[in-house]
mmCIF entry with sequence, helices, sheets and N, C-alpha, C, O atoms, coordinates in Angstrom:
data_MODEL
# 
_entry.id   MODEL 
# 
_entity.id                         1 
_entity.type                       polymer 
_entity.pdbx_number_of_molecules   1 
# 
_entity_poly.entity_id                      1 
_entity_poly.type                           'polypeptide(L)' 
_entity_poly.nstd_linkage                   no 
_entity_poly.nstd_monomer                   no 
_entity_poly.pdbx_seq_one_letter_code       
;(UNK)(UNK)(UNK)(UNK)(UNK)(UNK)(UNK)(UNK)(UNK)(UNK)(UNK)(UNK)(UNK)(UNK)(UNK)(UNK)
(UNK)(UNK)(UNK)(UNK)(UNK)(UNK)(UNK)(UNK)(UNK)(UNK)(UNK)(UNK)(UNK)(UNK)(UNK)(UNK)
(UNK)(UNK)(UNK)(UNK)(UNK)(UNK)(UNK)(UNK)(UNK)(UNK)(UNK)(UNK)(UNK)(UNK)(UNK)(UNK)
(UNK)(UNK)(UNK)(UNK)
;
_entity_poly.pdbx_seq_one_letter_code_can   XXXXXXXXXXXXXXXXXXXXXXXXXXXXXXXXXXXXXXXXXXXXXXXXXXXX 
_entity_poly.pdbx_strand_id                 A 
# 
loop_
_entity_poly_seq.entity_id 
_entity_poly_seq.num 
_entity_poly_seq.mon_id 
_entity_poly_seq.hetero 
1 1  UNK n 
1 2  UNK n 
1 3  UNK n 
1 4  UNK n 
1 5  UNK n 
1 6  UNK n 
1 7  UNK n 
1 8  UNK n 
1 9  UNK n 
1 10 UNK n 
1 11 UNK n 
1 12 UNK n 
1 13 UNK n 
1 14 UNK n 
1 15 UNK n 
1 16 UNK n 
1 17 UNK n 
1 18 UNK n 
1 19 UNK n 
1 20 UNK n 
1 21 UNK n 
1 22 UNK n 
1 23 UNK n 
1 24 UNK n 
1 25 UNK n 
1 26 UNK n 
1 27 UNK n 
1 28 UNK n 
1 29 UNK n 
1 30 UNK n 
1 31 UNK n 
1 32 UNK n 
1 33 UNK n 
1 34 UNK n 
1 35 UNK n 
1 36 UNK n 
1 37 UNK n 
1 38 UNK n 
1 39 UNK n 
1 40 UNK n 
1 41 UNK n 
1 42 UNK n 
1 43 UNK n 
1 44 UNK n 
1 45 UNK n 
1 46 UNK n 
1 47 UNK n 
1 48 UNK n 
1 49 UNK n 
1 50 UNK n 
1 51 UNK n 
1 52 UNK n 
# 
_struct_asym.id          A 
_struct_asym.entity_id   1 
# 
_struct_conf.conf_type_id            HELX_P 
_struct_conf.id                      HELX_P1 
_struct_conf.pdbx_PDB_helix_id       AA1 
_struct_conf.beg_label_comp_id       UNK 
_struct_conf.beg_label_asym_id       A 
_struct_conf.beg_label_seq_id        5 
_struct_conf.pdbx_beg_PDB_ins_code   ? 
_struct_conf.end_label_comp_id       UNK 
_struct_conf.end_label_asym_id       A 
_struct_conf.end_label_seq_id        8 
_struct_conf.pdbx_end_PDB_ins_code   ? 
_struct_conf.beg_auth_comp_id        UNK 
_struct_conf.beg_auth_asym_id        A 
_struct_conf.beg_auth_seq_id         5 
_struct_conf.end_auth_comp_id        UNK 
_struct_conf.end_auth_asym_id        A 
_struct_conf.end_auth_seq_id         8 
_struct_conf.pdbx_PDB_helix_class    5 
_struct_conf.details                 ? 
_struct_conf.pdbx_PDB_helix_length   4 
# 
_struct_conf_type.id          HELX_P 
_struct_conf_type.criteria    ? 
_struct_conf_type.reference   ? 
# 
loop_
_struct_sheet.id 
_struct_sheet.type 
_struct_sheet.number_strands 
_struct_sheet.details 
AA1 ? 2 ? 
AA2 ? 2 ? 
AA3 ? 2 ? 
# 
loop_
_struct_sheet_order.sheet_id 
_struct_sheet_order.range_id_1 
_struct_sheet_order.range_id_2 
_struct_sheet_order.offset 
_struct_sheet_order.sense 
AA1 1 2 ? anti-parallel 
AA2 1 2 ? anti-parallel 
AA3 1 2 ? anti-parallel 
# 
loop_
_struct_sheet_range.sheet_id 
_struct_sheet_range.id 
_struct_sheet_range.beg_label_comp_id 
_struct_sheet_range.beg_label_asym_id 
_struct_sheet_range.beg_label_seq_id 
_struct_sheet_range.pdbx_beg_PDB_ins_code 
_struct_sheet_range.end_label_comp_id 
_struct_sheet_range.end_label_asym_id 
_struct_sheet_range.end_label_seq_id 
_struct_sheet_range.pdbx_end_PDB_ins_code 
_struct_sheet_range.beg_auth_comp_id 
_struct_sheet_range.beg_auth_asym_id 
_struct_sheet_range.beg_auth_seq_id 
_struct_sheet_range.end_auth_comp_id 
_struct_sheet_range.end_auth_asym_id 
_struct_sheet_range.end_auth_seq_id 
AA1 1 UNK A 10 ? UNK A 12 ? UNK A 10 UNK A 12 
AA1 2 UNK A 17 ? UNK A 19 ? UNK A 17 UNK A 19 
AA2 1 UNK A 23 ? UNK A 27 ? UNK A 23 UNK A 27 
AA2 2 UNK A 40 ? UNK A 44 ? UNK A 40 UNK A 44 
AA3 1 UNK A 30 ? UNK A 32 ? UNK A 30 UNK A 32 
AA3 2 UNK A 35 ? UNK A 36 ? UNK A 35 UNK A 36 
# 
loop_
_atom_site.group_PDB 
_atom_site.id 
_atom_site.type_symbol 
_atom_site.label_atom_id 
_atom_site.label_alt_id 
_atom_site.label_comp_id 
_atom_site.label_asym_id 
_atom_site.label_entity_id 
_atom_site.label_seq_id 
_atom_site.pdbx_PDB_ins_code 
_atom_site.Cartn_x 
_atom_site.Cartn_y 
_atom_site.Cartn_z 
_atom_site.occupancy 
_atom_site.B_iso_or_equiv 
_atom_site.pdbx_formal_charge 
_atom_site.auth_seq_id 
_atom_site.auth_comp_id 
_atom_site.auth_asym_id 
_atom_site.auth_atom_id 
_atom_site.pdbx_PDB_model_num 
ATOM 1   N N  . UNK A 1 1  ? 110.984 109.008 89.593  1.00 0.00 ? 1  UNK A N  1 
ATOM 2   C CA . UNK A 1 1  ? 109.904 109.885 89.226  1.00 0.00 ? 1  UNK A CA 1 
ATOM 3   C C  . UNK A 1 1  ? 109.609 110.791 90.420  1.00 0.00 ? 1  UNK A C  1 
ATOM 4   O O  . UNK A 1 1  ? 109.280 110.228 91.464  1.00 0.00 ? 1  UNK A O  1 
ATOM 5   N N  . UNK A 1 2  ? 109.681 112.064 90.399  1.00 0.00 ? 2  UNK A N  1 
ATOM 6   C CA . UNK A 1 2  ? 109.267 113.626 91.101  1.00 0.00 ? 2  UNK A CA 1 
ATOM 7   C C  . UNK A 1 2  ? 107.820 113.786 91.023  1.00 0.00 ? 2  UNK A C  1 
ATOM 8   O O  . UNK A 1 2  ? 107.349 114.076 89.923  1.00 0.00 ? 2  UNK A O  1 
ATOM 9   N N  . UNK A 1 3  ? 107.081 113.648 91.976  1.00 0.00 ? 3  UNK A N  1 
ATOM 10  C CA . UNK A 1 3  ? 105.347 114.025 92.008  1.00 0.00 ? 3  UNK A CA 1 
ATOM 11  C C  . UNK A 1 3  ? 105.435 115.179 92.964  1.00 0.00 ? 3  UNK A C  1 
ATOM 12  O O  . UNK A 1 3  ? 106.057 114.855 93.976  1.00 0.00 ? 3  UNK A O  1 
ATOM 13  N N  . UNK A 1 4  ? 104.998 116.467 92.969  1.00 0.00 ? 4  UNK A N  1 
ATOM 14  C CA . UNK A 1 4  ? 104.864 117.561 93.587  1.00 0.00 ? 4  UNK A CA 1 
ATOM 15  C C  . UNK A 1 4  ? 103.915 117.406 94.452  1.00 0.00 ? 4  UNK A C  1 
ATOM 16  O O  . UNK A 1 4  ? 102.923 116.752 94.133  1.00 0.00 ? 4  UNK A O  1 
ATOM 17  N N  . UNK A 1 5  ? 104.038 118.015 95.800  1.00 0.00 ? 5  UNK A N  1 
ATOM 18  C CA . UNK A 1 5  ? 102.708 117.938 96.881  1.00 0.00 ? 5  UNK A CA 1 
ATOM 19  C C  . UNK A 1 5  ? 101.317 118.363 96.132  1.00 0.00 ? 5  UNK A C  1 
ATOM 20  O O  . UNK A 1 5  ? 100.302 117.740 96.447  1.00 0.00 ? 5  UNK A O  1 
ATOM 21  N N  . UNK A 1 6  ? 101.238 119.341 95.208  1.00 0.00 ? 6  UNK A N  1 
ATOM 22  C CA . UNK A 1 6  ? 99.708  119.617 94.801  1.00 0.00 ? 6  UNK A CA 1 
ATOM 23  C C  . UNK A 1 6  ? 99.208  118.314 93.850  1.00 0.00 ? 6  UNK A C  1 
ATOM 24  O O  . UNK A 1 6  ? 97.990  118.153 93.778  1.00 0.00 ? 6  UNK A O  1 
ATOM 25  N N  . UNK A 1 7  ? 100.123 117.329 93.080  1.00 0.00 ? 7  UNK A N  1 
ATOM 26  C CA . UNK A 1 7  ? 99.721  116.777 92.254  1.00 0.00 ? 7  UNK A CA 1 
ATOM 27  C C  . UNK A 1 7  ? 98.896  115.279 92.457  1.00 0.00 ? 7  UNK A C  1 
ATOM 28  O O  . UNK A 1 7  ? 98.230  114.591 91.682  1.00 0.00 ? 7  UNK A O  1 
ATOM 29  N N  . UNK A 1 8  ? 99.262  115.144 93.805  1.00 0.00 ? 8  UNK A N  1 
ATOM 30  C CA . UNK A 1 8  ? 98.218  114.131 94.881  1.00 0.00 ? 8  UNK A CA 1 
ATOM 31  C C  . UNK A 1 8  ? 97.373  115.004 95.244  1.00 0.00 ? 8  UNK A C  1 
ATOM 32  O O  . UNK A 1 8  ? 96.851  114.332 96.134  1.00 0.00 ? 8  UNK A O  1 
ATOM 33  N N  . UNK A 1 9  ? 96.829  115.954 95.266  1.00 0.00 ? 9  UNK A N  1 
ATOM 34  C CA . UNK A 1 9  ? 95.451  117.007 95.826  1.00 0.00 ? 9  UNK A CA 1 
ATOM 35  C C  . UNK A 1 9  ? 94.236  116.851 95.341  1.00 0.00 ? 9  UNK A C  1 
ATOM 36  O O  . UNK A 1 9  ? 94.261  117.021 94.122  1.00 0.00 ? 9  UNK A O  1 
ATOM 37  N N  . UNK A 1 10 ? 93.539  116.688 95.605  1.00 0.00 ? 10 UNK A N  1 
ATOM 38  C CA . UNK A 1 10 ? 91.520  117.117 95.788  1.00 0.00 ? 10 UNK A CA 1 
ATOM 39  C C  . UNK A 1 10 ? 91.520  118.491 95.827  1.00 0.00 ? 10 UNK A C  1 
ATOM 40  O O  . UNK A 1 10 ? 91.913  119.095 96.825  1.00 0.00 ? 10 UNK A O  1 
ATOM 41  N N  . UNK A 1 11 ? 91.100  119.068 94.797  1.00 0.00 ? 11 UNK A N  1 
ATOM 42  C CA . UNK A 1 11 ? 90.141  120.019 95.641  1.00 0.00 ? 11 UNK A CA 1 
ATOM 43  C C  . UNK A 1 11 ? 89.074  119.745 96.291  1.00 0.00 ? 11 UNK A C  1 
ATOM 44  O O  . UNK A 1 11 ? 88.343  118.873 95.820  1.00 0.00 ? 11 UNK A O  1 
ATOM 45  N N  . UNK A 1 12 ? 88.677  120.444 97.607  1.00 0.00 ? 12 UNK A N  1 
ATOM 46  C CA . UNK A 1 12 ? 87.960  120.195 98.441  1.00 0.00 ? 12 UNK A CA 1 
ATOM 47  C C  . UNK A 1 12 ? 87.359  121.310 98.665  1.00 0.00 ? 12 UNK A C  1 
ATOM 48  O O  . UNK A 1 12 ? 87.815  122.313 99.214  1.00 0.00 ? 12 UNK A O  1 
ATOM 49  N N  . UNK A 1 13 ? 85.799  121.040 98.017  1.00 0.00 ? 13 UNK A N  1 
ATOM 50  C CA . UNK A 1 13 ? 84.841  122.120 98.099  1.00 0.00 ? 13 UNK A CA 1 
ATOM 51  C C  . UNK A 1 13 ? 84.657  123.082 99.207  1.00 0.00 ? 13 UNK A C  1 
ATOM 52  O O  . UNK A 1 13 ? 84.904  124.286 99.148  1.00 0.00 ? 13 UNK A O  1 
ATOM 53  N N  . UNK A 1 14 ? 84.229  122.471 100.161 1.00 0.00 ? 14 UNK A N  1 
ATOM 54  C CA . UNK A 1 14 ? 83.778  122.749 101.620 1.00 0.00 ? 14 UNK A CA 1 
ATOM 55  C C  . UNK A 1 14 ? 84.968  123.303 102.279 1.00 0.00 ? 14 UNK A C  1 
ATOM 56  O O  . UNK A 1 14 ? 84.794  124.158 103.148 1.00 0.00 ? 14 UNK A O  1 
ATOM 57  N N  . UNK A 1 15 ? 85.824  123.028 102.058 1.00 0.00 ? 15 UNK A N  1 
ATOM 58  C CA . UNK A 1 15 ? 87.268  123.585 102.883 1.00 0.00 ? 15 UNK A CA 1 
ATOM 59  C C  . UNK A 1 15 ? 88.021  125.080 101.932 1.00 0.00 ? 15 UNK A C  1 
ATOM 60  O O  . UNK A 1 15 ? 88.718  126.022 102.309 1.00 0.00 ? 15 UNK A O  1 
ATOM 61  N N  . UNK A 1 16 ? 87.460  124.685 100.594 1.00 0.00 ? 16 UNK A N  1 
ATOM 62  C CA . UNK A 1 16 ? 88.183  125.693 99.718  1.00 0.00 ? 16 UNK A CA 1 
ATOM 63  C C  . UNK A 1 16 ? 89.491  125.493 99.722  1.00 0.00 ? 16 UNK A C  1 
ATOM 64  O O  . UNK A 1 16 ? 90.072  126.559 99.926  1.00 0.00 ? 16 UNK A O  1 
ATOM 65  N N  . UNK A 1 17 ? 90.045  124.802 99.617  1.00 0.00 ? 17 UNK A N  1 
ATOM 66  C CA . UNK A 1 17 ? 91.554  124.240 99.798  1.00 0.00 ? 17 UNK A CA 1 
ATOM 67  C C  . UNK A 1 17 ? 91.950  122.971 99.036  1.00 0.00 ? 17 UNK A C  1 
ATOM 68  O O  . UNK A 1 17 ? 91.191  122.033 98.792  1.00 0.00 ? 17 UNK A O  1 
ATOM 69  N N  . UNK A 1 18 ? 93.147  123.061 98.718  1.00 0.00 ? 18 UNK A N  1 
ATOM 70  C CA . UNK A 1 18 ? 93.674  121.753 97.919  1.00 0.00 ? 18 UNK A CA 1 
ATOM 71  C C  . UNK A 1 18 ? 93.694  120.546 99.568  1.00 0.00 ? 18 UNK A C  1 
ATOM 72  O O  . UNK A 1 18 ? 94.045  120.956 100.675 1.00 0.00 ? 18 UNK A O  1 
ATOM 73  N N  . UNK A 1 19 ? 93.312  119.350 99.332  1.00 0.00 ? 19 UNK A N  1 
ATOM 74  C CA . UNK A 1 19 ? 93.711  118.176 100.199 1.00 0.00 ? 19 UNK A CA 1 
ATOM 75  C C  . UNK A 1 19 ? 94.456  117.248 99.691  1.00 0.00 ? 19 UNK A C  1 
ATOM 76  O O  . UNK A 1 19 ? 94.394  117.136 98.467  1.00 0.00 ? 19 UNK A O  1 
ATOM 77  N N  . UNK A 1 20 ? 95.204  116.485 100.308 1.00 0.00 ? 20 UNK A N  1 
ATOM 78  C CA . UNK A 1 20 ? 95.847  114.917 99.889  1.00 0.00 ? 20 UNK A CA 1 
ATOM 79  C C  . UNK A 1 20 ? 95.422  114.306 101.111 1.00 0.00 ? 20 UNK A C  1 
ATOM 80  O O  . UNK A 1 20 ? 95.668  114.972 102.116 1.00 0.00 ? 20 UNK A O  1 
ATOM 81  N N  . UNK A 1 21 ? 94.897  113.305 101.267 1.00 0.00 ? 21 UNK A N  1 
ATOM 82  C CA . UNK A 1 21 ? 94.458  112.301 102.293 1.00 0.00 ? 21 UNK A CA 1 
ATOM 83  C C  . UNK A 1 21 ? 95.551  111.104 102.447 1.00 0.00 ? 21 UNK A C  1 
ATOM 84  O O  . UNK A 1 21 ? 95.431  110.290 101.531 1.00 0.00 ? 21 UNK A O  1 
ATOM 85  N N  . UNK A 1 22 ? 96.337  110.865 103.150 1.00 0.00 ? 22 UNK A N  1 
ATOM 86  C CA . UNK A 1 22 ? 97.099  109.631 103.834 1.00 0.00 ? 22 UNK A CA 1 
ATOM 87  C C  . UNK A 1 22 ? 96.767  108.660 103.017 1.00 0.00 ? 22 UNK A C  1 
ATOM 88  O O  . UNK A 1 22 ? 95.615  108.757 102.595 1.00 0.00 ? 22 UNK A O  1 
ATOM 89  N N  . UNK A 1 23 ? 97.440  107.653 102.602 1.00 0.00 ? 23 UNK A N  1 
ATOM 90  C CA . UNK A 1 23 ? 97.175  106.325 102.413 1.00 0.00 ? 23 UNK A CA 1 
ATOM 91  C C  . UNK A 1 23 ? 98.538  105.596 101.196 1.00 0.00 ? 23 UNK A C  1 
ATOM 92  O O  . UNK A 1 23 ? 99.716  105.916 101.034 1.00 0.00 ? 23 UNK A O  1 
ATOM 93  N N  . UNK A 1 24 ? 97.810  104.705 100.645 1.00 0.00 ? 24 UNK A N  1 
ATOM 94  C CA . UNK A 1 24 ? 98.752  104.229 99.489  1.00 0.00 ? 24 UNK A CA 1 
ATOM 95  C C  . UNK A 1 24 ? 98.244  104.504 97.824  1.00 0.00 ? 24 UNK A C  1 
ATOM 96  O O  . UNK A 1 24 ? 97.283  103.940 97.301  1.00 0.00 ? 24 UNK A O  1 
ATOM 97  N N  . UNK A 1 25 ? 98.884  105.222 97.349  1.00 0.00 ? 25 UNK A N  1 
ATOM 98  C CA . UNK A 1 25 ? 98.163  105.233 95.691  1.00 0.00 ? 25 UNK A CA 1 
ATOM 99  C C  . UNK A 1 25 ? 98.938  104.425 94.673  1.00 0.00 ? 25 UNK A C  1 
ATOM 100 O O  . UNK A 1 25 ? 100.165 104.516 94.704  1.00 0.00 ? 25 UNK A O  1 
ATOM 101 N N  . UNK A 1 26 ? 98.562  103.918 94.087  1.00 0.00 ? 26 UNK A N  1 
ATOM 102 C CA . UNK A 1 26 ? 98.963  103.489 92.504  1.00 0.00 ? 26 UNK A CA 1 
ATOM 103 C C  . UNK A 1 26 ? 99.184  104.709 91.440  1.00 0.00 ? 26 UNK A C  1 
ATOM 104 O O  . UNK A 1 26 ? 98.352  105.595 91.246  1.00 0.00 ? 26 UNK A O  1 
ATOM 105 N N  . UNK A 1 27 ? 100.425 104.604 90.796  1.00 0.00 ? 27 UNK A N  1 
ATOM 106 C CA . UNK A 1 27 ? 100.651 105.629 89.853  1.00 0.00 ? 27 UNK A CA 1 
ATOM 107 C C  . UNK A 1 27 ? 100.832 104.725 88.647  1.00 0.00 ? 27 UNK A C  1 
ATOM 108 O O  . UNK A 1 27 ? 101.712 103.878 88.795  1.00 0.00 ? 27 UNK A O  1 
ATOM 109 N N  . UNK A 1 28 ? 100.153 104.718 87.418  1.00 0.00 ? 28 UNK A N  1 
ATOM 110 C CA . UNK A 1 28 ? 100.353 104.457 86.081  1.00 0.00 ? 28 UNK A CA 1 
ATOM 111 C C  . UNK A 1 28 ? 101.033 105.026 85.500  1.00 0.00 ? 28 UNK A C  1 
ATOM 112 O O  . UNK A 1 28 ? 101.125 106.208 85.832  1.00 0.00 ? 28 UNK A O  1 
ATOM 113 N N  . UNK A 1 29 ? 101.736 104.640 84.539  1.00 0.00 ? 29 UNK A N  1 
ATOM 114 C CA . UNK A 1 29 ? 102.777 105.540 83.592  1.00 0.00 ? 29 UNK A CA 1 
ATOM 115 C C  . UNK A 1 29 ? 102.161 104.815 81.855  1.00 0.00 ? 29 UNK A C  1 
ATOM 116 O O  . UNK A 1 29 ? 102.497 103.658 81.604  1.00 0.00 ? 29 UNK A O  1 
ATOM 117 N N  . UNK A 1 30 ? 101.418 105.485 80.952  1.00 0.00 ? 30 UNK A N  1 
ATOM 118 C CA . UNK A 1 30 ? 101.594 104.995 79.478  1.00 0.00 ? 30 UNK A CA 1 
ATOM 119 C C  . UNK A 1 30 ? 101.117 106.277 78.936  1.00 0.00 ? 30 UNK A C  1 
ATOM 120 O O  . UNK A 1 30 ? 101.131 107.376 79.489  1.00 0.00 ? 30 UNK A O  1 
ATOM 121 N N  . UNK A 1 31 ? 100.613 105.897 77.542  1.00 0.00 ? 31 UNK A N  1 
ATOM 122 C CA . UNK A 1 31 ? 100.214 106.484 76.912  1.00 0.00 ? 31 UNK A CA 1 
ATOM 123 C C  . UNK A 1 31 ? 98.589  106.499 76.939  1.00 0.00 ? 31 UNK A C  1 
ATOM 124 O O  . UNK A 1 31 ? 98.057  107.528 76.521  1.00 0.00 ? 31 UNK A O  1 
ATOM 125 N N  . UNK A 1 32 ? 98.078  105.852 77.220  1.00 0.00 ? 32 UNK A N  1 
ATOM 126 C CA . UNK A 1 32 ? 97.017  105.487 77.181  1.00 0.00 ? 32 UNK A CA 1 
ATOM 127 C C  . UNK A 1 32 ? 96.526  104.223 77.928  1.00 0.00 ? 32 UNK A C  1 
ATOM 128 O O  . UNK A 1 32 ? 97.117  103.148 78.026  1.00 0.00 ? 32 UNK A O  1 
ATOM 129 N N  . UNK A 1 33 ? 95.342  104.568 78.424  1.00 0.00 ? 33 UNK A N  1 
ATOM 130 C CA . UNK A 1 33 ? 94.913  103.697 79.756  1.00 0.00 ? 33 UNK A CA 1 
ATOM 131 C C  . UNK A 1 33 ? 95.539  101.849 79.355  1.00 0.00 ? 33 UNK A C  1 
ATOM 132 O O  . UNK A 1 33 ? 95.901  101.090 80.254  1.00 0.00 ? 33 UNK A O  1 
ATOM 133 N N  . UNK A 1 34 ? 95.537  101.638 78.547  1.00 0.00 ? 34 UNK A N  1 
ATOM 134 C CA . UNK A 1 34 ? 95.724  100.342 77.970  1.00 0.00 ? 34 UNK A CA 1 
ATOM 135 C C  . UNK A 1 34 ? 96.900  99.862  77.608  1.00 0.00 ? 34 UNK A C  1 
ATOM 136 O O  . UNK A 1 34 ? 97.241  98.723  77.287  1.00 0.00 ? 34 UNK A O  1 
ATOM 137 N N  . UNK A 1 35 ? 97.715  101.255 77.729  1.00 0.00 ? 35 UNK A N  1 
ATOM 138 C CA . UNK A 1 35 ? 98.719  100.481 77.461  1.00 0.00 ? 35 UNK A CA 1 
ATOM 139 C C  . UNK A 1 35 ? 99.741  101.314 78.511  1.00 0.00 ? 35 UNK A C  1 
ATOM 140 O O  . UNK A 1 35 ? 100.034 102.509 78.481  1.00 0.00 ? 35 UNK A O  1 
ATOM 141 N N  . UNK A 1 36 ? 100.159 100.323 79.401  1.00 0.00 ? 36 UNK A N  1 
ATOM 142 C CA . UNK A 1 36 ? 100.688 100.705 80.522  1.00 0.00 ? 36 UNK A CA 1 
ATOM 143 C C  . UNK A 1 36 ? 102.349 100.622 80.428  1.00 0.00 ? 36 UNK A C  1 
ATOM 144 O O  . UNK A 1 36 ? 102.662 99.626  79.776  1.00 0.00 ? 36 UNK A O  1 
ATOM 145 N N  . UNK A 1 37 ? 103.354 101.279 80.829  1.00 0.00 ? 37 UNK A N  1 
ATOM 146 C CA . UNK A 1 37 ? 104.967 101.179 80.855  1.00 0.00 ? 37 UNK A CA 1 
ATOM 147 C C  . UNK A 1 37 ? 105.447 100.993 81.995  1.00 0.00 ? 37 UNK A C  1 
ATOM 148 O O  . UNK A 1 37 ? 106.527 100.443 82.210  1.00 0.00 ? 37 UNK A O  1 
ATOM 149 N N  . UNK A 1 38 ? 104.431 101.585 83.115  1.00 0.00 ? 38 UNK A N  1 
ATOM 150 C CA . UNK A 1 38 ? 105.305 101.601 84.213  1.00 0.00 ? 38 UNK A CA 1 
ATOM 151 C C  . UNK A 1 38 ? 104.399 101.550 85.768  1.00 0.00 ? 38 UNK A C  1 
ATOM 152 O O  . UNK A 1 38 ? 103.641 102.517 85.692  1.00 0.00 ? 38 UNK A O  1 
ATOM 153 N N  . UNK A 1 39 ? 104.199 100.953 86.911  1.00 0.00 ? 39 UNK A N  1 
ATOM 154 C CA . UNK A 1 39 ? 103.719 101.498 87.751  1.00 0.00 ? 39 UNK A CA 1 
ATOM 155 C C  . UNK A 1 39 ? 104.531 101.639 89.239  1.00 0.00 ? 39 UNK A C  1 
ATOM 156 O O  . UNK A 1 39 ? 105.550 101.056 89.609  1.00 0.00 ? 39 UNK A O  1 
ATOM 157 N N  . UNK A 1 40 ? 103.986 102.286 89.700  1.00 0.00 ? 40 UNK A N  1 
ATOM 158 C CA . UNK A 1 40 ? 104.652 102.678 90.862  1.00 0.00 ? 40 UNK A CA 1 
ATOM 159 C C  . UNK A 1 40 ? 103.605 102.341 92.432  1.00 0.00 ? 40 UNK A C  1 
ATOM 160 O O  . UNK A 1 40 ? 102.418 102.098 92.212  1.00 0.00 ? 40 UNK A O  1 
ATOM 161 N N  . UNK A 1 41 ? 103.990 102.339 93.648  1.00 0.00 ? 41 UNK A N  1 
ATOM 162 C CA . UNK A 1 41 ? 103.000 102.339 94.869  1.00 0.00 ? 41 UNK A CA 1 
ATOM 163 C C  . UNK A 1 41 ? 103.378 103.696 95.242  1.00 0.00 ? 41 UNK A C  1 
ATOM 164 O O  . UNK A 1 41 ? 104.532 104.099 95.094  1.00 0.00 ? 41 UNK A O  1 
ATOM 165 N N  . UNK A 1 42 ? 102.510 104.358 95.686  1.00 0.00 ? 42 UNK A N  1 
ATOM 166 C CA . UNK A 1 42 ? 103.166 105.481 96.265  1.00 0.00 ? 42 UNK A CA 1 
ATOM 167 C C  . UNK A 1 42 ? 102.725 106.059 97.890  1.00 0.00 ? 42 UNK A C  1 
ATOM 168 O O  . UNK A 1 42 ? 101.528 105.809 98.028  1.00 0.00 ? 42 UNK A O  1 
ATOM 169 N N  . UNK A 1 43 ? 103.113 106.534 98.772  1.00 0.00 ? 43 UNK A N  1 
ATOM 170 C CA . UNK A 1 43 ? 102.681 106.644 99.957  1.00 0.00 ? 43 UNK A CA 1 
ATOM 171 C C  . UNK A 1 43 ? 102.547 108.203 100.497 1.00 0.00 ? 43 UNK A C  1 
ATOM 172 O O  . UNK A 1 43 ? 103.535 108.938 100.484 1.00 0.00 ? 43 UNK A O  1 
ATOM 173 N N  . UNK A 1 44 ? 101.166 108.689 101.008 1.00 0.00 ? 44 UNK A N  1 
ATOM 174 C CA . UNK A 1 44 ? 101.060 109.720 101.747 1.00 0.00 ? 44 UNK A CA 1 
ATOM 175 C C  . UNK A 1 44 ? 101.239 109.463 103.026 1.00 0.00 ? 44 UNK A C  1 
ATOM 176 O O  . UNK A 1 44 ? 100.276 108.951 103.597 1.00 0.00 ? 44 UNK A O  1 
ATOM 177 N N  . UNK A 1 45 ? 102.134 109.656 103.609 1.00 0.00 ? 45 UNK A N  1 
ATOM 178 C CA . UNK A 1 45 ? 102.330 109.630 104.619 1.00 0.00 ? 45 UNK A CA 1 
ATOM 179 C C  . UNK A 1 45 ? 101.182 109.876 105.671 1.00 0.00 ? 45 UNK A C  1 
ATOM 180 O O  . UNK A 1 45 ? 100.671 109.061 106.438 1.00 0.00 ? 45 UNK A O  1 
ATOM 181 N N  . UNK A 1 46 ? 100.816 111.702 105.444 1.00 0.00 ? 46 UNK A N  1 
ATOM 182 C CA . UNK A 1 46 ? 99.719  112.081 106.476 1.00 0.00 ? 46 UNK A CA 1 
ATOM 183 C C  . UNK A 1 46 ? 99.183  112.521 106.104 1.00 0.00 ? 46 UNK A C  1 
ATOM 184 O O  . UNK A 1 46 ? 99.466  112.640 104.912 1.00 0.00 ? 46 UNK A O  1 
ATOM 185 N N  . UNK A 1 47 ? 98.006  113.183 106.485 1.00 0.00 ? 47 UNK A N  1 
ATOM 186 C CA . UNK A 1 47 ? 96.817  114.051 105.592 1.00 0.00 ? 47 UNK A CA 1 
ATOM 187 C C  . UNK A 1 47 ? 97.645  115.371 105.841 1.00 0.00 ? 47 UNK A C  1 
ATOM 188 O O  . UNK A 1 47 ? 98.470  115.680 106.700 1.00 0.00 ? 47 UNK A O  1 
ATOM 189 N N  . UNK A 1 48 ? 97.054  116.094 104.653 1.00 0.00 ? 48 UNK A N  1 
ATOM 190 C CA . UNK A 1 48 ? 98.135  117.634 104.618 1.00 0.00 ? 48 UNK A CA 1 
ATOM 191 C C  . UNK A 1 48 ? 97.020  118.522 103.706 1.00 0.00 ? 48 UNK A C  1 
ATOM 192 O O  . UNK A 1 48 ? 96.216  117.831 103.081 1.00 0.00 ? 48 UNK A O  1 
ATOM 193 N N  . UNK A 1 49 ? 96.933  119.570 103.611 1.00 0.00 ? 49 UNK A N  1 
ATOM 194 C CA . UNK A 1 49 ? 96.520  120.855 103.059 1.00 0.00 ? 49 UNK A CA 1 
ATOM 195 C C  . UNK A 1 49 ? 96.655  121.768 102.755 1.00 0.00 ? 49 UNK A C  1 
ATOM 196 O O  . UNK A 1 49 ? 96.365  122.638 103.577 1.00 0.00 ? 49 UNK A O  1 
ATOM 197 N N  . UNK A 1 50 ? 97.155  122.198 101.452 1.00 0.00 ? 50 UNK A N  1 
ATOM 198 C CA . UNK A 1 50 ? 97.642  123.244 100.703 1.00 0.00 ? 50 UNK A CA 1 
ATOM 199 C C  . UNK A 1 50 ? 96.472  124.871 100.506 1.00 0.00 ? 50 UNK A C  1 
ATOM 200 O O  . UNK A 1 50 ? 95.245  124.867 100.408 1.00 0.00 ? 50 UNK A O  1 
ATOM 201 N N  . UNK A 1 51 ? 97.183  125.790 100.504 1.00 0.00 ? 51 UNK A N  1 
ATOM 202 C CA . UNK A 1 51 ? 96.326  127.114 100.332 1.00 0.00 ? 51 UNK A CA 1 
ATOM 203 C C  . UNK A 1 51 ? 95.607  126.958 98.765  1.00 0.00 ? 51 UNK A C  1 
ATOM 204 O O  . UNK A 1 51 ? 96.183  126.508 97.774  1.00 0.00 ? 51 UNK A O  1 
ATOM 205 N N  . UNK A 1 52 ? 94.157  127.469 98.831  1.00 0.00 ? 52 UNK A N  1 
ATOM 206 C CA . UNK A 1 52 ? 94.746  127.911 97.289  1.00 0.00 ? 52 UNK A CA 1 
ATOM 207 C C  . UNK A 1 52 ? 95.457  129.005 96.034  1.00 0.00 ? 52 UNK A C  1 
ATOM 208 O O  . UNK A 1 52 ? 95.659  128.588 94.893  1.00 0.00 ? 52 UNK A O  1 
# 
């Protein structure tokens, strides 16, 4: 699975800018919250910031 740098992003009011913050996320894969197919761990490496 391909996740694009904006698709981990916040917008971030105060900065006016897309953010991703460092850490570890959980990615779900279903159709619906309940019914789950697939998950993934996923890792930001570093904090980063996109234009908008």
């Amino acid at each position: 699975m391909k996740i694009d740098r904006q698709s981990v992003c916040y917008w971030h009011e105060e900065k006016g800018r897309w953010v991703a913050e460092a850490g570890e996320y959980q990615i779900y894969v279903g159709m619906f919250s309940v019914d789950i197919h697939a998950e993934k761990v996923m890792e930001v490496v570093e904090t980063f910031e996109l234009d908008a």
